[in-house]
C-alpha positions as CSV (number, residue, x, y, z in Angstrom):
1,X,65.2,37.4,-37.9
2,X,63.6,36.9,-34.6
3,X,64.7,38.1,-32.0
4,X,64.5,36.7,-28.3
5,X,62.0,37.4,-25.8
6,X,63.2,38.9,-22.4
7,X,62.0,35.9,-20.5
8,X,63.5,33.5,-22.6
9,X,66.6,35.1,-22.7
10,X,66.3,34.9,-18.7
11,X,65.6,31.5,-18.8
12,X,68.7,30.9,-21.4
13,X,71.0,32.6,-18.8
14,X,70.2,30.6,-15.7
15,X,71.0,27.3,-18.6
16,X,74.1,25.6,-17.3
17,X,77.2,27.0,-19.9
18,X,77.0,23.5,-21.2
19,X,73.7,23.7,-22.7
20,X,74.6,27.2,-23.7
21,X,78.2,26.6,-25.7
22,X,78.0,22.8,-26.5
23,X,76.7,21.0,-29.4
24,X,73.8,18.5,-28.2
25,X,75.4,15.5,-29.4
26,X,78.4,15.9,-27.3
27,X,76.0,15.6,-24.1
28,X,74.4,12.3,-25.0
29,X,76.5,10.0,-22.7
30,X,76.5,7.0,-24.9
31,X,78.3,8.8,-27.5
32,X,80.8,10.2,-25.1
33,X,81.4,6.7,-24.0
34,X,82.2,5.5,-27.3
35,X,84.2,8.6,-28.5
36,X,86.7,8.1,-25.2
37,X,87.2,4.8,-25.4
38,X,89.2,5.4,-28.3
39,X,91.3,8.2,-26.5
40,X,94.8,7.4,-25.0
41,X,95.4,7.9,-21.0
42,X,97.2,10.9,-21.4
43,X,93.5,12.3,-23.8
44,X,91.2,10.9,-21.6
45,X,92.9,13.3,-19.0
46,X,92.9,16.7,-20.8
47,X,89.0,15.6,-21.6
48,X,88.5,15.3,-18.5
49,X,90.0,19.2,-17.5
50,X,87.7,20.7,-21.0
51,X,84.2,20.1,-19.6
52,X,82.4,18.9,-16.0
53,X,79.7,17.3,-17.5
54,X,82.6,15.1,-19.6
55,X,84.6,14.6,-16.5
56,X,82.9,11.6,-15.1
57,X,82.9,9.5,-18.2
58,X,86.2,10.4,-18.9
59,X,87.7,9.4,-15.2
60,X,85.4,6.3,-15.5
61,X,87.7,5.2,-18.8
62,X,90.9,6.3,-17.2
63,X,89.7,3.9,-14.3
64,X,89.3,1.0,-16.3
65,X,92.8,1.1,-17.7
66,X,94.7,0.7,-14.4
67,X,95.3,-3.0,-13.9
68,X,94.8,-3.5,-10.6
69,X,95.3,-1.5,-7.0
70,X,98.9,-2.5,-6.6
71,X,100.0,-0.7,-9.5
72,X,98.4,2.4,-8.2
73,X,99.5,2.2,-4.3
74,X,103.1,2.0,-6.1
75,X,102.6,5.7,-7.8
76,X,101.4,6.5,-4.5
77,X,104.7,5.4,-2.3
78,X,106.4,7.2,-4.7
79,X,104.3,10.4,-4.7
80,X,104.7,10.1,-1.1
81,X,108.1,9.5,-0.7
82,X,108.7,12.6,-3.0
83,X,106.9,14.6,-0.6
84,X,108.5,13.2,2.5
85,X,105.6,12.1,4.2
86,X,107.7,9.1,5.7
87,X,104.8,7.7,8.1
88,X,102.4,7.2,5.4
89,X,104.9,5.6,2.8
90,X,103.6,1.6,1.8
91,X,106.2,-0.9,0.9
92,X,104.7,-2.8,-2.1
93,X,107.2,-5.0,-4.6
């Protein structure tokens, strides 16, 4: 078995724990984009959390199921309304 020299084993630290931990397929982002369109909201979410490179092809997915801005100022009147921030509440039917 060989082993690894010290400088590539310097070189293999400074490696981003993505390169490091993660199989090479699951960094190609055209695959990504077809495994998470297939994921639910609430999936796209956690993969989103699991891994930064993933998180911006997830979000992007997540993005493309809200229907339009109104639906999301609506979660936001209520977040806000929950929290009591009264001068920033928007009244949308």
């Amino acid at each position: 078995m060989e082993t690894e020299s010290k400088s590539m084993l310097q070189a293999r630290s400074k490696q981003p724990a993505l390169i490091r931990h993660t199989h090479t397929a699951l960094t190609v982002p055209e695959l990504l984009v077809t495994i998470f369109s297939w994921l639910s909201k609430a999936d796209l979410a956690r993969v989103a959390r699991v891994c930064r490179f993933w998180t911006p092809f997830a979000l992007e997915k997540i993005w493309e199921t809200i229907p339009d801005l109104q639906y999301l100022m609506k979660l936001y009147s209520i977040i806000a309304q929950k929290a009591g921030v009264s001068w920033l509440l928007l009244q949308f039917a």
